[in-house]
mmCIF file as gemmi writes it, N, C-alpha and C atoms, coordinates in Angstrom:
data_model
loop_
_atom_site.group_PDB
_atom_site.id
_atom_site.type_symbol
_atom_site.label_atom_id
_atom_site.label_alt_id
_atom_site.label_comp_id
_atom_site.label_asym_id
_atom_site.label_entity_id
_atom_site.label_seq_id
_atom_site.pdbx_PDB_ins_code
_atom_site.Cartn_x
_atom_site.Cartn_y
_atom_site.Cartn_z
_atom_site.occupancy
_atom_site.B_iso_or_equiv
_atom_site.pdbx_formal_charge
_atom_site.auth_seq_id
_atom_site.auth_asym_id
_atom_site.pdbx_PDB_model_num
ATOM 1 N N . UNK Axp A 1 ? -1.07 15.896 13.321 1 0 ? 1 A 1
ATOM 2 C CA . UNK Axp A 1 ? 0.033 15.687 14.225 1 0 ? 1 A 1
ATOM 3 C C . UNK Axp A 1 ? 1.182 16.636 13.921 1 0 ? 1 A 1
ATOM 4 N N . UNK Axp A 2 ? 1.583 16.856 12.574 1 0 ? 2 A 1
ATOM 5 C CA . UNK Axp A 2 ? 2.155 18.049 12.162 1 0 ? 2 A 1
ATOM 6 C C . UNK Axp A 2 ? 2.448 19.466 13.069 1 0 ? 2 A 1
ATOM 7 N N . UNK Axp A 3 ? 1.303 19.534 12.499 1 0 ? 3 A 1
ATOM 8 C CA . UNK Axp A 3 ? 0.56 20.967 12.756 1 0 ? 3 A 1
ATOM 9 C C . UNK Axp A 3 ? 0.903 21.145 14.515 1 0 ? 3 A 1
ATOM 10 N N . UNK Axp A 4 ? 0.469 20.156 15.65 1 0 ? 4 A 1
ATOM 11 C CA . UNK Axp A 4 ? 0.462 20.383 16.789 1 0 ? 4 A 1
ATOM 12 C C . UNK Axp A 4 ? 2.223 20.251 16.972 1 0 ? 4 A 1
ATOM 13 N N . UNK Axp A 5 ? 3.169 19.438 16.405 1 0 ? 5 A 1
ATOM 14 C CA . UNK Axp A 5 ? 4.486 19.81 16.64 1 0 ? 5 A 1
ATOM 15 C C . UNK Axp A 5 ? 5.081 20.319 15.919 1 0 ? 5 A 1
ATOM 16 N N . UNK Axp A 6 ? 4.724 21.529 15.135 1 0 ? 6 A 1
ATOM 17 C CA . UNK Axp A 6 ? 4.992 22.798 14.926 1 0 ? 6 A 1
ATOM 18 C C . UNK Axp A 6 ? 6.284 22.211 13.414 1 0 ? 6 A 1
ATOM 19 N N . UNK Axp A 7 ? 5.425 20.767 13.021 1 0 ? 7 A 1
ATOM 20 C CA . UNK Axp A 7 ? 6.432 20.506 11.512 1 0 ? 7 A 1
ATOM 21 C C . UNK Axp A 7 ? 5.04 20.498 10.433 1 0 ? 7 A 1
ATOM 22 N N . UNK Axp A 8 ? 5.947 20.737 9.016 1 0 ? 8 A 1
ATOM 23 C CA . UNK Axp A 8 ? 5.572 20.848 7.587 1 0 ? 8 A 1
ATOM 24 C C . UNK Axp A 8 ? 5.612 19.405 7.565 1 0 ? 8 A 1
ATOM 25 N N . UNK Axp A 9 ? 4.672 18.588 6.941 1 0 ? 9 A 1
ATOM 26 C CA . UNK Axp A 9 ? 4.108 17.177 6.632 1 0 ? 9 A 1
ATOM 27 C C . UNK Axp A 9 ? 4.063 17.309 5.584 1 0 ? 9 A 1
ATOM 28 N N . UNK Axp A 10 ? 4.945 17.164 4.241 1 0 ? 10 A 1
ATOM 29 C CA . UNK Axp A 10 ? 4.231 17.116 2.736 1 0 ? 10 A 1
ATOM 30 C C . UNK Axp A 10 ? 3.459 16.302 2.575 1 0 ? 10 A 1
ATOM 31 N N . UNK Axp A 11 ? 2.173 15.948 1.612 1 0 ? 11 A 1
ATOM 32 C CA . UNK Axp A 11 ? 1.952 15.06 1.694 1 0 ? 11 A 1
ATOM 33 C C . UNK Axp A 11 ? 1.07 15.576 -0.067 1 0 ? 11 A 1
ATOM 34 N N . UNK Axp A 12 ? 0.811 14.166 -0.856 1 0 ? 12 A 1
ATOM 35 C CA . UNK Axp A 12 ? 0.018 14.528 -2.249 1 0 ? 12 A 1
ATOM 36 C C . UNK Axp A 12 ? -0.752 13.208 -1.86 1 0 ? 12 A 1
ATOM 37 N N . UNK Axp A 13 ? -1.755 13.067 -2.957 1 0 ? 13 A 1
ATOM 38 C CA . UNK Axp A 13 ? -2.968 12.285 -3.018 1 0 ? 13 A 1
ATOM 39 C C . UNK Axp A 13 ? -2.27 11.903 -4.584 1 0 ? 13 A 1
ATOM 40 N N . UNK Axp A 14 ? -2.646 10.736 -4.842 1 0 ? 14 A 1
ATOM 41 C CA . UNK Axp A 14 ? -2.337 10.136 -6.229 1 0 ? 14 A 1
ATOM 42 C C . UNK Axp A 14 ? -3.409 8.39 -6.093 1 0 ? 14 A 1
ATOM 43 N N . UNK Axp A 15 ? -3.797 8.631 -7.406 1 0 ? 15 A 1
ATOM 44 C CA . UNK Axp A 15 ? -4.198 7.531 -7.835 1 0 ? 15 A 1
ATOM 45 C C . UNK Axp A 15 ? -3.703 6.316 -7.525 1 0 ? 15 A 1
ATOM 46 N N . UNK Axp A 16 ? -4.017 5.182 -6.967 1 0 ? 16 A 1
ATOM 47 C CA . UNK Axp A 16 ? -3.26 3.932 -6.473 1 0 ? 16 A 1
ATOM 48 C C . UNK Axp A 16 ? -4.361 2.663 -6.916 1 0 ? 16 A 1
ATOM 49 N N . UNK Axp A 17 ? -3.992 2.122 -7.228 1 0 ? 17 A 1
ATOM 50 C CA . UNK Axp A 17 ? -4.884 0.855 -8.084 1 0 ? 17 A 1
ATOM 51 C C . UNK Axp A 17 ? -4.043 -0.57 -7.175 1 0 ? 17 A 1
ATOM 52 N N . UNK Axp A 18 ? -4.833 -1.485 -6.76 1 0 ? 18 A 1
ATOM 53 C CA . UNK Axp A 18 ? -4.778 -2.61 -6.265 1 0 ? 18 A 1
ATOM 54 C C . UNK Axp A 18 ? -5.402 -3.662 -6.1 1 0 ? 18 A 1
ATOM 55 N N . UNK Axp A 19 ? -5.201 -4.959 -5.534 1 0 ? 19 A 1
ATOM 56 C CA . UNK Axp A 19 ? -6.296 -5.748 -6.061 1 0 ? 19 A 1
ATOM 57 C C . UNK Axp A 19 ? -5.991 -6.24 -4.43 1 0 ? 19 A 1
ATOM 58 N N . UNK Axp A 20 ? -7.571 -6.757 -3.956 1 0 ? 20 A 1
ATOM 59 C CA . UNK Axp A 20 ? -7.626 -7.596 -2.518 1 0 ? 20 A 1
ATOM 60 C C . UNK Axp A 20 ? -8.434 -9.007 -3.181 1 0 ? 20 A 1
ATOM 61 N N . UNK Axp A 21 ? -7.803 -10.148 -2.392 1 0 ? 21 A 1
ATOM 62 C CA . UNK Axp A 21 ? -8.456 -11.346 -2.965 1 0 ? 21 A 1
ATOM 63 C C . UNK Axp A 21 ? -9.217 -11.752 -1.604 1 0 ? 21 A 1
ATOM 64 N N . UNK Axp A 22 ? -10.049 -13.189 -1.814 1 0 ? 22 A 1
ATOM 65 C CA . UNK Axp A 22 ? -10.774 -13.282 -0.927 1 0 ? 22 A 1
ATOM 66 C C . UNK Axp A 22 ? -10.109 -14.303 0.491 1 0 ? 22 A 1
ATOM 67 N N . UNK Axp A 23 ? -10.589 -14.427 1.276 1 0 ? 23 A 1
ATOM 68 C CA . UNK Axp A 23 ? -9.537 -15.416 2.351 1 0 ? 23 A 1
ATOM 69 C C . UNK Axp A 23 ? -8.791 -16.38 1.462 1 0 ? 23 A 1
ATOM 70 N N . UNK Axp A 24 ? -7.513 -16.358 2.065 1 0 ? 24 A 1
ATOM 71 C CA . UNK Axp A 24 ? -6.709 -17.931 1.397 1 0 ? 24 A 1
ATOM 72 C C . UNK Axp A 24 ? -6.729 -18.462 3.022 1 0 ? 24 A 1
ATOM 73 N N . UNK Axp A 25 ? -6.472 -20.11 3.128 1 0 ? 25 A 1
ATOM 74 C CA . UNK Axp A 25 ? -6.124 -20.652 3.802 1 0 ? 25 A 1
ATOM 75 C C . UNK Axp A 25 ? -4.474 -20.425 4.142 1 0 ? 25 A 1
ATOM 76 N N . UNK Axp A 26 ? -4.432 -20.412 5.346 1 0 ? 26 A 1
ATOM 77 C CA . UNK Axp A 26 ? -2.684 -19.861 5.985 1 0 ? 26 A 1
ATOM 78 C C . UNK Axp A 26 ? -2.412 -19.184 5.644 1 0 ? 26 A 1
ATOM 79 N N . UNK Axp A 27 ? -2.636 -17.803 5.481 1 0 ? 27 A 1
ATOM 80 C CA . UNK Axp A 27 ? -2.325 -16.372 4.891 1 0 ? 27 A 1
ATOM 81 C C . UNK Axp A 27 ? -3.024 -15.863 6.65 1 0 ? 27 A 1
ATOM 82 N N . UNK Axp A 28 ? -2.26 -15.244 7.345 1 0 ? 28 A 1
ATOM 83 C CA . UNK Axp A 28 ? -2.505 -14.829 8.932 1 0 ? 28 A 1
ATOM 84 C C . UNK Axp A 28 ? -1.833 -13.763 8.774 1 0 ? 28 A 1
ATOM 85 N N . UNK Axp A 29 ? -2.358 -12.936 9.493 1 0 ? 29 A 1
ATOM 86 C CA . UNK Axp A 29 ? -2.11 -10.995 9.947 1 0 ? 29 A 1
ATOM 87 C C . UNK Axp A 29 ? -0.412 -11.014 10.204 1 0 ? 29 A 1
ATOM 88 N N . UNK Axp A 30 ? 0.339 -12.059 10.521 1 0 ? 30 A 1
ATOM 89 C CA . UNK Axp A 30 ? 1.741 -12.006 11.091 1 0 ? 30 A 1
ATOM 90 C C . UNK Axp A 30 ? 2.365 -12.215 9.736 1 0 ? 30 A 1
ATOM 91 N N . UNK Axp A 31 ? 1.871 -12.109 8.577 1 0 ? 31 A 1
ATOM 92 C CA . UNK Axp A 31 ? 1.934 -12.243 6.957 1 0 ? 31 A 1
ATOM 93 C C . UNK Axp A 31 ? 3.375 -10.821 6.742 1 0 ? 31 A 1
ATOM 94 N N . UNK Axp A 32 ? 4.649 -11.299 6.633 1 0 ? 32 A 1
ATOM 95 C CA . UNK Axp A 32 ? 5.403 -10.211 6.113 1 0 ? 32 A 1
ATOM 96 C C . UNK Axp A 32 ? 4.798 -9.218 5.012 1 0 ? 32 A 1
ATOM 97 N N . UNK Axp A 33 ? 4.945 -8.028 4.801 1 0 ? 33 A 1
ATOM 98 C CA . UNK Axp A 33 ? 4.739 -7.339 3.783 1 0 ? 33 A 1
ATOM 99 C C . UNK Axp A 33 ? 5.896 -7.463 3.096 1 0 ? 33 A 1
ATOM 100 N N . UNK Axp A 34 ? 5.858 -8.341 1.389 1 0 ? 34 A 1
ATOM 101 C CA . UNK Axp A 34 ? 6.346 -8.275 0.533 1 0 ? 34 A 1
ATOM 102 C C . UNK Axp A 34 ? 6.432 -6.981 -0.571 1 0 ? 34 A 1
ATOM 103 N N . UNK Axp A 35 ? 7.462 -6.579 -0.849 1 0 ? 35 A 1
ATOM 104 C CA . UNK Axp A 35 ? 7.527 -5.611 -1.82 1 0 ? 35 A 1
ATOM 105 C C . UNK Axp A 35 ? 8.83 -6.336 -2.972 1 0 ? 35 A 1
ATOM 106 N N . UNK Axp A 36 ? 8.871 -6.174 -4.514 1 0 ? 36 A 1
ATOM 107 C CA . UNK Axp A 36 ? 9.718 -6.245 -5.348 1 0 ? 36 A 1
ATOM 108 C C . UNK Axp A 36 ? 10.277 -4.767 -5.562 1 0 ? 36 A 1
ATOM 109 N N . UNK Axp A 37 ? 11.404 -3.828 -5.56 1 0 ? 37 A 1
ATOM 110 C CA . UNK Axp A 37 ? 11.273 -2.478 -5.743 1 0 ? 37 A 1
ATOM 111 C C . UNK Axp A 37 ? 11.496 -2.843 -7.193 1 0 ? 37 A 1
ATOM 112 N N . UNK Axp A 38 ? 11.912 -4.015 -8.048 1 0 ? 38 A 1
ATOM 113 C CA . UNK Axp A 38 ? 12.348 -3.661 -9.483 1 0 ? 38 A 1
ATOM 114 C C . UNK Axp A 38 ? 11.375 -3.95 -9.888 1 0 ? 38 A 1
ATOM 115 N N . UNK Axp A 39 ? 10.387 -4.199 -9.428 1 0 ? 39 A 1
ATOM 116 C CA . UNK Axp A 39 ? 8.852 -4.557 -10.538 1 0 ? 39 A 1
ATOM 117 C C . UNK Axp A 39 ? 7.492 -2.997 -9.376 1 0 ? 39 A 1
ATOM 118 N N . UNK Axp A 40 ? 8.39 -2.205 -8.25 1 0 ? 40 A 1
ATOM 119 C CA . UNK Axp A 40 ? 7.316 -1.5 -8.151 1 0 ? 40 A 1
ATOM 120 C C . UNK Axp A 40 ? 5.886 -1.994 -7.539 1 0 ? 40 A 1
ATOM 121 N N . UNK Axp A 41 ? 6.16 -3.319 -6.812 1 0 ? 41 A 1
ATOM 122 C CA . UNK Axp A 41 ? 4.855 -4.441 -6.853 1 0 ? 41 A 1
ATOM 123 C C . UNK Axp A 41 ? 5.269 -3.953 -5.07 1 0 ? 41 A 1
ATOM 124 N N . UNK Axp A 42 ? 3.835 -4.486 -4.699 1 0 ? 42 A 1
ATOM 125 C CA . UNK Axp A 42 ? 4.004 -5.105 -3.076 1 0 ? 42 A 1
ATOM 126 C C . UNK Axp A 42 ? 2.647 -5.873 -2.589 1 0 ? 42 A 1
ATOM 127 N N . UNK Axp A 43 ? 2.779 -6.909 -2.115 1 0 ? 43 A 1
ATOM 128 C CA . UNK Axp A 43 ? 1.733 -7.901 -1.276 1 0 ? 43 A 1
ATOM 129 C C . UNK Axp A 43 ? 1.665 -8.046 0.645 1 0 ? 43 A 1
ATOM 130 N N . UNK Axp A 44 ? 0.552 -7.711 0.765 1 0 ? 44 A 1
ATOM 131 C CA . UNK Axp A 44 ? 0.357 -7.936 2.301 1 0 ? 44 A 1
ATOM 132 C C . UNK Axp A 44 ? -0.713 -8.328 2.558 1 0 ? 44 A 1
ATOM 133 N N . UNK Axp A 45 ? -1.068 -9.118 3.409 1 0 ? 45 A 1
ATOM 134 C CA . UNK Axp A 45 ? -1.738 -9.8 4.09 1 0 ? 45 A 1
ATOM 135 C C . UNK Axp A 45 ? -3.245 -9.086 4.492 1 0 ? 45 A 1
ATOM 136 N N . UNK Axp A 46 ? -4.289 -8.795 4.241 1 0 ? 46 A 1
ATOM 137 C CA . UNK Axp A 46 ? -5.834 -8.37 4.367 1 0 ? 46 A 1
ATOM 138 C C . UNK Axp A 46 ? -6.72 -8.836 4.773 1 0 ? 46 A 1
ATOM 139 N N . UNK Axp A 47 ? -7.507 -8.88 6.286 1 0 ? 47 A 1
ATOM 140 C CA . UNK Axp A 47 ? -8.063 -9.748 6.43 1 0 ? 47 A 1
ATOM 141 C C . UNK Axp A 47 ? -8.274 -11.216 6.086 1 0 ? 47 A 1
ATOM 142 N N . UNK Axp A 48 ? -6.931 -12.134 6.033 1 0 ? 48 A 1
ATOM 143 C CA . UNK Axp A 48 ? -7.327 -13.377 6.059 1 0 ? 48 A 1
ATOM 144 C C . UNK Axp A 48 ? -6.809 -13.792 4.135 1 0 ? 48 A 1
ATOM 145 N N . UNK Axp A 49 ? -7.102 -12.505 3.663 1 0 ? 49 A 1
ATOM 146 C CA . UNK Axp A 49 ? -6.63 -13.026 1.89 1 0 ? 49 A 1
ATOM 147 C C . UNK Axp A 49 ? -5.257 -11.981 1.881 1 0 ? 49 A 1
ATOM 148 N N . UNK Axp A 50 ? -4.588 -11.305 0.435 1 0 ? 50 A 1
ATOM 149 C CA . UNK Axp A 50 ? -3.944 -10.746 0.047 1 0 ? 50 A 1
ATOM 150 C C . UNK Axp A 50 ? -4.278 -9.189 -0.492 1 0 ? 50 A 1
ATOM 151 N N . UNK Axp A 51 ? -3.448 -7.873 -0.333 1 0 ? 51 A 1
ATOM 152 C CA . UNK Axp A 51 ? -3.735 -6.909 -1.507 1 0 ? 51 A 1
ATOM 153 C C . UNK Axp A 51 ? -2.47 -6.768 -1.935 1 0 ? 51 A 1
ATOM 154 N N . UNK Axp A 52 ? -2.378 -6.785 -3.323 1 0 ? 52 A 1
ATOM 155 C CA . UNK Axp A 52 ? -1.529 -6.758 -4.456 1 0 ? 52 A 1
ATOM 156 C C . UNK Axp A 52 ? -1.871 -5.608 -4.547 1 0 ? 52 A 1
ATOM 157 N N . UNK Axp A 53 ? -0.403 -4.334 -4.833 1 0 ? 53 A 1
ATOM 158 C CA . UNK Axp A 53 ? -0.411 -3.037 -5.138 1 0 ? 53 A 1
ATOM 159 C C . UNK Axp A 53 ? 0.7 -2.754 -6.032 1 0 ? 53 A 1
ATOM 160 N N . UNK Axp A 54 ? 0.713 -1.684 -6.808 1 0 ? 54 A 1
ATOM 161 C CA . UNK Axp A 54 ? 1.95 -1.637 -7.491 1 0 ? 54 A 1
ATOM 162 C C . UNK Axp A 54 ? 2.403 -0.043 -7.385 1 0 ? 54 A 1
ATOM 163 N N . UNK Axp A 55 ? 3.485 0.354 -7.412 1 0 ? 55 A 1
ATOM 164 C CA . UNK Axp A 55 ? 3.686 1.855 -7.727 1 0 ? 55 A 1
ATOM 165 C C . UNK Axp A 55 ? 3.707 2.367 -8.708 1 0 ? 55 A 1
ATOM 166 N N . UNK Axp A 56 ? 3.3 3.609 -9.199 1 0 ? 56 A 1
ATOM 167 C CA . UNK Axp A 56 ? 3.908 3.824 -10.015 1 0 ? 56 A 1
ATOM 168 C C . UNK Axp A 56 ? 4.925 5.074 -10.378 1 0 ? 56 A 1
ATOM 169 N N . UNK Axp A 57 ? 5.714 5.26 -11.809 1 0 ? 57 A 1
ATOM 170 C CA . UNK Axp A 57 ? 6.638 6.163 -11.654 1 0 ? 57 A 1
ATOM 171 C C . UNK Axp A 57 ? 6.509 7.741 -11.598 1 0 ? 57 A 1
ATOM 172 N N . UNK Axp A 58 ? 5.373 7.674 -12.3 1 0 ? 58 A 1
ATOM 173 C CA . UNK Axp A 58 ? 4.477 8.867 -12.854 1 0 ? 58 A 1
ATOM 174 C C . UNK Axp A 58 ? 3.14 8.94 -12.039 1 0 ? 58 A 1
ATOM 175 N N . UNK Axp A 59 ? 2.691 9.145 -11.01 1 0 ? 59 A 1
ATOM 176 C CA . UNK Axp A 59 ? 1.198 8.586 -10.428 1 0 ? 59 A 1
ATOM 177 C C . UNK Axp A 59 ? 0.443 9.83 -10.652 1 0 ? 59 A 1
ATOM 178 N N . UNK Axp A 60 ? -0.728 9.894 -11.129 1 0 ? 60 A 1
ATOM 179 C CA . UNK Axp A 60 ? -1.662 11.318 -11.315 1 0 ? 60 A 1
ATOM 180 C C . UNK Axp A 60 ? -2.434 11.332 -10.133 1 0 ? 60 A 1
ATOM 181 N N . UNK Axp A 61 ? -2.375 12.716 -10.239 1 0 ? 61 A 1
ATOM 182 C CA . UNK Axp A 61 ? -2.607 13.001 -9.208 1 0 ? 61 A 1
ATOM 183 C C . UNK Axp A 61 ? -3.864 13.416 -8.895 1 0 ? 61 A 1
ATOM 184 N N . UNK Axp A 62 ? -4.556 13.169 -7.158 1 0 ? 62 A 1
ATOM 185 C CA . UNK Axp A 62 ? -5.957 12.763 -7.364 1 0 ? 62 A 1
ATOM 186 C C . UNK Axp A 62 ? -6.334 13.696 -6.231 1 0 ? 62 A 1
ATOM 187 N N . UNK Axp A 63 ? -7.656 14.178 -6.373 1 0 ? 63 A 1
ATOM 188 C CA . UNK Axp A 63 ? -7.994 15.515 -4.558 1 0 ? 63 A 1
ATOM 189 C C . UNK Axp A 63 ? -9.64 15.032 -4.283 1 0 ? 63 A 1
């Protein structure tokens, strides 16, 4: 999409580690995406369960 409107897109690949659990009961797609920025954490809603992700400060980098 860049490229066709004539902008620079930076973009890097980095390692990202997360966890998806299996359906919970009342966990639905209209599920806010939670983020903590002082713990770097964030939770959203996945088919029916959760994925738990975290950032990190330093992320290596991955191709």
């Amino acid at each position: 999409l860049g490229k066709m409107g004539g902008v620079t897109v930076p973009l890097i690949s980095v390692e990202h580690q997360y966890l998806i659990t299996e359906k919970i009961e009342g966990v639905t797609p209209d599920l806010p995406t939670l983020r903590d920025p002082d713990k770097l954490t964030y939770w959203k809603e996945d088919v029916g369960g959760l994925v738990m992700g975290g950032y990190e400060p330093n992320p290596i980098g991955w191709a």
